[in-house]
Biopython code that builds the backbone (N, CA, C, O; Angstrom):
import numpy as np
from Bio.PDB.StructureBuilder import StructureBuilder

atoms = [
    (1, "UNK", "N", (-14.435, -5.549, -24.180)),
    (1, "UNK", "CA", (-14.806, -6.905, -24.521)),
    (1, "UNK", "C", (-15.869, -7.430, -23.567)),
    (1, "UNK", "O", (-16.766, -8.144, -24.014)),
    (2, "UNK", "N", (-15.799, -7.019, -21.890)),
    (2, "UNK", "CA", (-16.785, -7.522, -21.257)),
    (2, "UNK", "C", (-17.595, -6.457, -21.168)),
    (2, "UNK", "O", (-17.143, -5.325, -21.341)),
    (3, "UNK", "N", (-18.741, -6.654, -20.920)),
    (3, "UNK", "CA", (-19.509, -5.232, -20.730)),
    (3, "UNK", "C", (-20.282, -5.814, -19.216)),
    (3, "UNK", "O", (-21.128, -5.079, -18.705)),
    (4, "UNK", "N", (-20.054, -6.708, -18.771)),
    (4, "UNK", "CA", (-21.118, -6.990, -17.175)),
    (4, "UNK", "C", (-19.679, -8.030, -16.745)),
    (4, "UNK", "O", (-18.619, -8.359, -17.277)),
    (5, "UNK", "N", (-20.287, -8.238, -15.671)),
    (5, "UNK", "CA", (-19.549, -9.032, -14.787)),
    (5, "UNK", "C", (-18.973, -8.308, -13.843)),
    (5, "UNK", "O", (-19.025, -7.079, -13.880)),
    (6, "UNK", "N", (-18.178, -9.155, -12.611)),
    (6, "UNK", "CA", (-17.218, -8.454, -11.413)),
    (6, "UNK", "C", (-15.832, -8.125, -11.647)),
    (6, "UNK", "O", (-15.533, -8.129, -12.841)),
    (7, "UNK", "N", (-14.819, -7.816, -10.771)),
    (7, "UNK", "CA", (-13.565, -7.741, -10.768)),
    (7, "UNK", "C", (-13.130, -6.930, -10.584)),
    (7, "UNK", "O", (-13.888, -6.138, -10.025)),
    (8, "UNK", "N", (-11.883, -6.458, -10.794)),
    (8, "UNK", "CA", (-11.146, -4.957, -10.683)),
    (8, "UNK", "C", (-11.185, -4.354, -12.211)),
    (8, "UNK", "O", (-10.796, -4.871, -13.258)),
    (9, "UNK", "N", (-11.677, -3.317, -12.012)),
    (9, "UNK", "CA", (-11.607, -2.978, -13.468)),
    (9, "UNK", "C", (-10.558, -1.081, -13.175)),
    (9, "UNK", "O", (-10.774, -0.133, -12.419)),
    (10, "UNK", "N", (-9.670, -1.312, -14.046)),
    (10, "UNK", "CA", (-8.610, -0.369, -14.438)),
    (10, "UNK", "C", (-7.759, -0.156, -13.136)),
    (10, "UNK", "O", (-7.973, 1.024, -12.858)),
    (11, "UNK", "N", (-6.975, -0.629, -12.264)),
    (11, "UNK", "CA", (-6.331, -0.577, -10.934)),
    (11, "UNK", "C", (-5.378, -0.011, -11.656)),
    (11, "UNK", "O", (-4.911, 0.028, -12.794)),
    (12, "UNK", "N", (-5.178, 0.691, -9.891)),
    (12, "UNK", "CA", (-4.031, 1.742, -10.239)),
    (12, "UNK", "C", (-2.597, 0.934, -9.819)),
    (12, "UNK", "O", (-2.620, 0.584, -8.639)),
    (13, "UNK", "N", (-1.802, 0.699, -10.283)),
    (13, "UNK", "CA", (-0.752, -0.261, -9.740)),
    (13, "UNK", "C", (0.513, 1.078, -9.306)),
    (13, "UNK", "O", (0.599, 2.062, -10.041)),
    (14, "UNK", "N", (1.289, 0.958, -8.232)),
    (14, "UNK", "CA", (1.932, 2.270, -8.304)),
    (14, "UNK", "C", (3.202, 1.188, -7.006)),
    (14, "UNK", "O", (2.958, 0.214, -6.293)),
    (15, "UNK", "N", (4.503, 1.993, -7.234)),
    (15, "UNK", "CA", (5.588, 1.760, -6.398)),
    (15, "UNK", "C", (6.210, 2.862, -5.431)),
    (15, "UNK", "O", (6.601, 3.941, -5.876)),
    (16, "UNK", "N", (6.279, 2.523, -4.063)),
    (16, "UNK", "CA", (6.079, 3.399, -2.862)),
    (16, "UNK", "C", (7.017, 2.906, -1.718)),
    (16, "UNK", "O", (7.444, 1.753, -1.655)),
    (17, "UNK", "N", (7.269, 3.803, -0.901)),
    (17, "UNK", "CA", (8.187, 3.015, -0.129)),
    (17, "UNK", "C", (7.457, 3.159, 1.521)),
    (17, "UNK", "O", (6.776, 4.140, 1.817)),
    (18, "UNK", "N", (7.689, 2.193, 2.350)),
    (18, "UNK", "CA", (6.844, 2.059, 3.590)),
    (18, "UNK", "C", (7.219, 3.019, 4.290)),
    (18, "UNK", "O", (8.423, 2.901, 4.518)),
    (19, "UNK", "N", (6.707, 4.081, 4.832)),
    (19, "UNK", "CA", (6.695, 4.997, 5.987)),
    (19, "UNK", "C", (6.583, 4.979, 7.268)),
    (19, "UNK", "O", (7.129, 5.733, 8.073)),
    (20, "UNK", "N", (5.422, 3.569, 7.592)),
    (20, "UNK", "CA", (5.462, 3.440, 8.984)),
    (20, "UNK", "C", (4.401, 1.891, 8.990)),
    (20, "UNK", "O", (3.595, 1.281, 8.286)),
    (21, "UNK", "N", (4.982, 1.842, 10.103)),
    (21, "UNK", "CA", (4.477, -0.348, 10.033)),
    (21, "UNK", "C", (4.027, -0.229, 11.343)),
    (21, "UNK", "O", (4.107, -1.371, 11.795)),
    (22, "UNK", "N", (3.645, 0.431, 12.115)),
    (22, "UNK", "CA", (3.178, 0.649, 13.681)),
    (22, "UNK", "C", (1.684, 0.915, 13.437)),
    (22, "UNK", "O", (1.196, 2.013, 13.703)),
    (23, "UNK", "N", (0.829, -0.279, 12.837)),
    (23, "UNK", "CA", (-0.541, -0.547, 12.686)),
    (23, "UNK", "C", (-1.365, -0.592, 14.258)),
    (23, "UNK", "O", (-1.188, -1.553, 15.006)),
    (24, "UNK", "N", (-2.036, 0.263, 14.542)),
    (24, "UNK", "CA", (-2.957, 0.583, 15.792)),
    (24, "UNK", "C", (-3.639, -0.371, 15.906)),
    (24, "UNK", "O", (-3.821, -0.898, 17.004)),
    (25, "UNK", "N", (-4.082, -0.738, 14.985)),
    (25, "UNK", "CA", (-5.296, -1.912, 14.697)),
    (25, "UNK", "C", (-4.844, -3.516, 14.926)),
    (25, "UNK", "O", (-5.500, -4.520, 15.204)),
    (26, "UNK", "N", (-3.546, -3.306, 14.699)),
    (26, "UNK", "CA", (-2.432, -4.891, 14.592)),
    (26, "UNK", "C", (-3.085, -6.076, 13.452)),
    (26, "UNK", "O", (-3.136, -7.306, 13.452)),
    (27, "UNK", "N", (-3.473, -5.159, 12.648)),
    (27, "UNK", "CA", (-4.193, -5.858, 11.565)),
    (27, "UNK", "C", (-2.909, -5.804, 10.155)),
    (27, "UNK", "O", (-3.289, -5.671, 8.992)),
    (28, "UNK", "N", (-1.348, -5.936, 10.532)),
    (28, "UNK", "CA", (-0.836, -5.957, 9.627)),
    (28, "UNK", "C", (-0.517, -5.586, 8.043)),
    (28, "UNK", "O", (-0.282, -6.160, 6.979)),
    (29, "UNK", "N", (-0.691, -3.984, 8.692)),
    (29, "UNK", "CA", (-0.622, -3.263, 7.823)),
    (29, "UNK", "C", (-0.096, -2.170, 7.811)),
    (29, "UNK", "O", (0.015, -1.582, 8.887)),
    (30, "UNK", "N", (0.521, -1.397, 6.278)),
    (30, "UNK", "CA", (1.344, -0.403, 6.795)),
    (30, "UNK", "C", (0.767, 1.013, 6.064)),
    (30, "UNK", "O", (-0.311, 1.134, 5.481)),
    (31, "UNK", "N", (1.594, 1.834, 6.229)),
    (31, "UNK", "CA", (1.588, 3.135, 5.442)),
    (31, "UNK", "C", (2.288, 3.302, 4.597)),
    (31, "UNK", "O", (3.473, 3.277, 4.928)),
    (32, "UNK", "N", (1.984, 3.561, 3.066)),
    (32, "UNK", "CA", (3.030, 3.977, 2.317)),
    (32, "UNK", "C", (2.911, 4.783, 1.486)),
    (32, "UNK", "O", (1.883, 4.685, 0.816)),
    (33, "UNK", "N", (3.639, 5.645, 1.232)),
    (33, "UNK", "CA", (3.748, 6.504, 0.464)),
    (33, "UNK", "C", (3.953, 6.362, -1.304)),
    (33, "UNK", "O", (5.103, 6.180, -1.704)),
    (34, "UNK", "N", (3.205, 6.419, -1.977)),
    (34, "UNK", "CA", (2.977, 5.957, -3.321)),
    (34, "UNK", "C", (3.940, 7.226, -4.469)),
    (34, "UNK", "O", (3.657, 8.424, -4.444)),
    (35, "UNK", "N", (4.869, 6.744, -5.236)),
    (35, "UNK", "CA", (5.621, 7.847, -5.543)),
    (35, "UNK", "C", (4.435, 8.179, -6.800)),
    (35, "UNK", "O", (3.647, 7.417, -7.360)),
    (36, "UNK", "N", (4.667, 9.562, -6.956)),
    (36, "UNK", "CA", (3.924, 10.258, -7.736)),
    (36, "UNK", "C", (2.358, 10.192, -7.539)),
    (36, "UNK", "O", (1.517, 10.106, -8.434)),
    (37, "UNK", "N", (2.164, 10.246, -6.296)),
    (37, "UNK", "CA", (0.331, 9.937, -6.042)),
    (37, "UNK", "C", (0.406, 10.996, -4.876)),
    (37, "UNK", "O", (-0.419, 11.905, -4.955)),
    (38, "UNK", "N", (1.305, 11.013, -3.767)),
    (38, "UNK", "CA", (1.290, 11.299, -2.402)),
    (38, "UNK", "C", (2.359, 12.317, -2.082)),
    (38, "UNK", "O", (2.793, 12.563, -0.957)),
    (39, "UNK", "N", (2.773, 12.951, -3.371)),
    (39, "UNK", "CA", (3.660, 14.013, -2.612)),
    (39, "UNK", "C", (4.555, 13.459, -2.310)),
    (39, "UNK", "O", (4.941, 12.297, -2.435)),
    (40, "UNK", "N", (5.165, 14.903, -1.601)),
    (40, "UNK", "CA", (6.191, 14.732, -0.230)),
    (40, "UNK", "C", (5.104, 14.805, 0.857)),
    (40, "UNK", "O", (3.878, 14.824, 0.963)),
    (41, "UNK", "N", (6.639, 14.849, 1.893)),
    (41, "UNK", "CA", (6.110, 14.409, 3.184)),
    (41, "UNK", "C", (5.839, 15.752, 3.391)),
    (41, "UNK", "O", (4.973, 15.529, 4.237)),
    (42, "UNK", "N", (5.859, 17.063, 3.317)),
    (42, "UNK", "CA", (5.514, 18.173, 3.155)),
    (42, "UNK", "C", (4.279, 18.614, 2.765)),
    (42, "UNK", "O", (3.756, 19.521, 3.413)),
    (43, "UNK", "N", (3.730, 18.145, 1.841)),
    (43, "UNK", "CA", (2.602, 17.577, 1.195)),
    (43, "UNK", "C", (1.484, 16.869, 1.702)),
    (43, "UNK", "O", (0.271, 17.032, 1.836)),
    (44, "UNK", "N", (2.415, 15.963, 1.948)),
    (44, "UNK", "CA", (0.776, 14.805, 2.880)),
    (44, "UNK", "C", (1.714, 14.428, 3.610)),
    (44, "UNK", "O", (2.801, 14.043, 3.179)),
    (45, "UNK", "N", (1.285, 14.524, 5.205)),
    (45, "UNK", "CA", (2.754, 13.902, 6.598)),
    (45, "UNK", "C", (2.475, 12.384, 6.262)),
    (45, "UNK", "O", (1.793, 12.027, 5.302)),
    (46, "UNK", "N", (3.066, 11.553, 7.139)),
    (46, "UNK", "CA", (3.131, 10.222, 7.060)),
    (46, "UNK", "C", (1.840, 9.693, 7.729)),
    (46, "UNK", "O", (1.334, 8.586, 7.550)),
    (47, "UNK", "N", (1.379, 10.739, 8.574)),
    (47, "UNK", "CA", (0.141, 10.002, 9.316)),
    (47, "UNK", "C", (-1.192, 10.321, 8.494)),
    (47, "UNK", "O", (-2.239, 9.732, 8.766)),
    (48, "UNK", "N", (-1.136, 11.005, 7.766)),
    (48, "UNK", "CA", (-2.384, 11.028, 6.880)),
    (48, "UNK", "C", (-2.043, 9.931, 5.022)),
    (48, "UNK", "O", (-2.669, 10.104, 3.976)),
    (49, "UNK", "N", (-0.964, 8.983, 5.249)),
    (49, "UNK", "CA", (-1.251, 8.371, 4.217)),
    (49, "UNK", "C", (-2.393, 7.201, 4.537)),
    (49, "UNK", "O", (-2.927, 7.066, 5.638)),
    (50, "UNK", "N", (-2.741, 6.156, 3.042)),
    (50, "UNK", "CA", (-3.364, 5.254, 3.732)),
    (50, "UNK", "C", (-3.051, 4.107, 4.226)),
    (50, "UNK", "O", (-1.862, 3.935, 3.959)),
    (51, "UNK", "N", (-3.581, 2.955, 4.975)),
    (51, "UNK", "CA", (-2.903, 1.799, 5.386)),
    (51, "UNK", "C", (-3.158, 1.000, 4.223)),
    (51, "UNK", "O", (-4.027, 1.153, 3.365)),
    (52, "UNK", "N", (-2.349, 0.202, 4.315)),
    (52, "UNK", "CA", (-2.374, -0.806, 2.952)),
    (52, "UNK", "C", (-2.017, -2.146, 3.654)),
    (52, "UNK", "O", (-1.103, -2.404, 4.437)),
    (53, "UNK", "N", (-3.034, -2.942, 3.129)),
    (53, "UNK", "CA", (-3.102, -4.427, 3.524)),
    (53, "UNK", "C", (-1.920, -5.253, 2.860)),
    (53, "UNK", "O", (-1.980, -5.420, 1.642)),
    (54, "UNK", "N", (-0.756, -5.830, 3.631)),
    (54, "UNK", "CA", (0.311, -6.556, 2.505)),
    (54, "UNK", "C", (0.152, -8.126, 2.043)),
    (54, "UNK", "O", (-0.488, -8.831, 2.823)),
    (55, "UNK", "N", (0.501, -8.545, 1.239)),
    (55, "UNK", "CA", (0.318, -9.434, 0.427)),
    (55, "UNK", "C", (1.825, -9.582, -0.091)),
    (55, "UNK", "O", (2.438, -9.026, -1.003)),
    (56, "UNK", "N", (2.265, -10.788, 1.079)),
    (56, "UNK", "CA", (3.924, -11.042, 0.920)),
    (56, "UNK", "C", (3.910, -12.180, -0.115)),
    (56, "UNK", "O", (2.996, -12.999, -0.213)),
    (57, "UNK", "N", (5.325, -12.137, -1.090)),
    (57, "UNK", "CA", (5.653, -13.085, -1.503)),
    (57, "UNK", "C", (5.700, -14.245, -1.622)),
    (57, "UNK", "O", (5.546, -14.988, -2.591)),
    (58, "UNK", "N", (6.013, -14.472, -0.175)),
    (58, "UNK", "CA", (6.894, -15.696, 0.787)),
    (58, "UNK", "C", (5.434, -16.183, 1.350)),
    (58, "UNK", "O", (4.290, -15.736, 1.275)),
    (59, "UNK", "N", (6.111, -17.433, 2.008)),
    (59, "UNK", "CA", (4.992, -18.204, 2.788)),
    (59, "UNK", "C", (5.089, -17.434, 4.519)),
    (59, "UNK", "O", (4.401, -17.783, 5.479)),
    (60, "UNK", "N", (5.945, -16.541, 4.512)),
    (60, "UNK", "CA", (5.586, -16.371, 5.986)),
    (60, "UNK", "C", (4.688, -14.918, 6.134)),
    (60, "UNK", "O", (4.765, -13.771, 5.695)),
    (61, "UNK", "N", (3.955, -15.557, 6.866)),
    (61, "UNK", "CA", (2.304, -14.686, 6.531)),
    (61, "UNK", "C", (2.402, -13.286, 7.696)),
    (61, "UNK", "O", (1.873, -12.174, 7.669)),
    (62, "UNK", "N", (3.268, -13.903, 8.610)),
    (62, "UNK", "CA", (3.517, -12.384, 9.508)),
    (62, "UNK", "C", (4.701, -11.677, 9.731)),
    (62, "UNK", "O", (5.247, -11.367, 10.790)),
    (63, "UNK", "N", (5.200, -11.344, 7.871)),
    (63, "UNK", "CA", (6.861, -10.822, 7.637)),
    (63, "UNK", "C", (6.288, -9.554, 7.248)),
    (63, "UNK", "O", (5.560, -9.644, 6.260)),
    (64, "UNK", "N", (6.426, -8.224, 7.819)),
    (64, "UNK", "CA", (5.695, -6.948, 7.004)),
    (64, "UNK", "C", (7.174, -6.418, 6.560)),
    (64, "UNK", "O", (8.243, -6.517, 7.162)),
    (65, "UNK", "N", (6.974, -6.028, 5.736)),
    (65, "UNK", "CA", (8.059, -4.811, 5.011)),
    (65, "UNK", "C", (7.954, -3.369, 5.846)),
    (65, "UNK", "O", (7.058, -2.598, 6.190)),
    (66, "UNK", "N", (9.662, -3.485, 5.986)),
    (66, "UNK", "CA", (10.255, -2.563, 7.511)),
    (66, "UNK", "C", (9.974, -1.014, 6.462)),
    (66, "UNK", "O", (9.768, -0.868, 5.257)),
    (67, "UNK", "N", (10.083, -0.133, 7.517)),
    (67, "UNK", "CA", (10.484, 0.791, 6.831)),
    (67, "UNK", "C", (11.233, 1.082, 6.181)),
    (67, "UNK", "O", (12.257, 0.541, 6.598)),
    (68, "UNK", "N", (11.647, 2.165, 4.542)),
    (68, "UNK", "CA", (12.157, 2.625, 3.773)),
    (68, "UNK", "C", (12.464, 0.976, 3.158)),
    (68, "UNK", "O", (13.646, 0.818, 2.855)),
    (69, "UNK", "N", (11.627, -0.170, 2.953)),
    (69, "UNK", "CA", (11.421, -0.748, 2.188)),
    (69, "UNK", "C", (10.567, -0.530, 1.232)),
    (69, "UNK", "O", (9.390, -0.212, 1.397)),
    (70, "UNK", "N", (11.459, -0.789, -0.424)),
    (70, "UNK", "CA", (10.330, 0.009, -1.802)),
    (70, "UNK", "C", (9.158, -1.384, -1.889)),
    (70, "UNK", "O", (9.377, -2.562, -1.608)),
    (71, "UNK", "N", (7.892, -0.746, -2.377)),
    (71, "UNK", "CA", (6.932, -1.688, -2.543)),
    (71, "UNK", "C", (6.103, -1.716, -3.226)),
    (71, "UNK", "O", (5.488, -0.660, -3.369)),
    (72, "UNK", "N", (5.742, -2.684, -3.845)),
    (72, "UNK", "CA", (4.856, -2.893, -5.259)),
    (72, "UNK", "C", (3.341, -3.102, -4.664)),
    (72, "UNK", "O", (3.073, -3.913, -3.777)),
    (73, "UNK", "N", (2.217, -2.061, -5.426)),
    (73, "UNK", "CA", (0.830, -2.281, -5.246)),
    (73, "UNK", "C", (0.189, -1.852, -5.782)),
    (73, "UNK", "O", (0.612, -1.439, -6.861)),
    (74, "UNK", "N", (-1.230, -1.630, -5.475)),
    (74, "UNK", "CA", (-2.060, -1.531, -6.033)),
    (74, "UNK", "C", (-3.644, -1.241, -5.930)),
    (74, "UNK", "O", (-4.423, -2.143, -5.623)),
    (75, "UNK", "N", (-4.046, -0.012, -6.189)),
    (75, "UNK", "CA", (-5.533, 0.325, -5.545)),
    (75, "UNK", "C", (-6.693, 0.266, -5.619)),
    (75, "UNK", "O", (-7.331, 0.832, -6.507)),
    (76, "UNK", "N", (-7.220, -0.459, -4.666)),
    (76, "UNK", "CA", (-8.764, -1.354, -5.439)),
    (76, "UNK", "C", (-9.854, -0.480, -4.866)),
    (76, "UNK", "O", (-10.989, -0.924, -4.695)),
    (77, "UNK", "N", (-9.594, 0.474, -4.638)),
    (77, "UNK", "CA", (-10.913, 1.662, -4.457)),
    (77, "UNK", "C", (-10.785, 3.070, -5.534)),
    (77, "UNK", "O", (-11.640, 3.955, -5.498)),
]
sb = StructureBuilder()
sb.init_structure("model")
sb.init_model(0)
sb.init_chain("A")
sb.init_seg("    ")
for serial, (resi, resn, name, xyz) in enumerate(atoms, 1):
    if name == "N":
        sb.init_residue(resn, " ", resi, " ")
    sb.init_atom(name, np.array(xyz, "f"), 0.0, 1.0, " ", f" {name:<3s}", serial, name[0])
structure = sb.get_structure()
């Protein structure tokens, strides 16, 4: 229907559970492992997943989701 304009066009939306929340950068962000994208941990270790910027629910802006918390997202590259 559009043929120009910006936005996300076709995102991958996928559910994953957090692997590790110990951001180097302290830029509040974690690692997670995306089911059916990333293997096992056999597969791809935990330190080669990617960081993912979170985008909480709630109003509290510096609550990250702990580990082996499941999580809803989505990939804009």
């Amino acid at each position: 229907m559009f043929d120009t304009g910006v936005g996300i066009r076709n995102p991958l939306f996928f559910i994953g559970v957090v692997e590790n929340g110990l951001d180097p950068r302290h830029e509040n962000r974690v690692q997670v492992r995306a089911f059916g994208i990333h293997g096992t941990i056999d597969q791809i270790p935990t330190e080669d997943l990617p960081w993912a910027i979170v985008v909480a629910g709630n109003y509290h802006m510096n609550t990250l989701p702990q580990e082996n918390h499941w999580v809803f997202g989505l990939f804009l590259d």
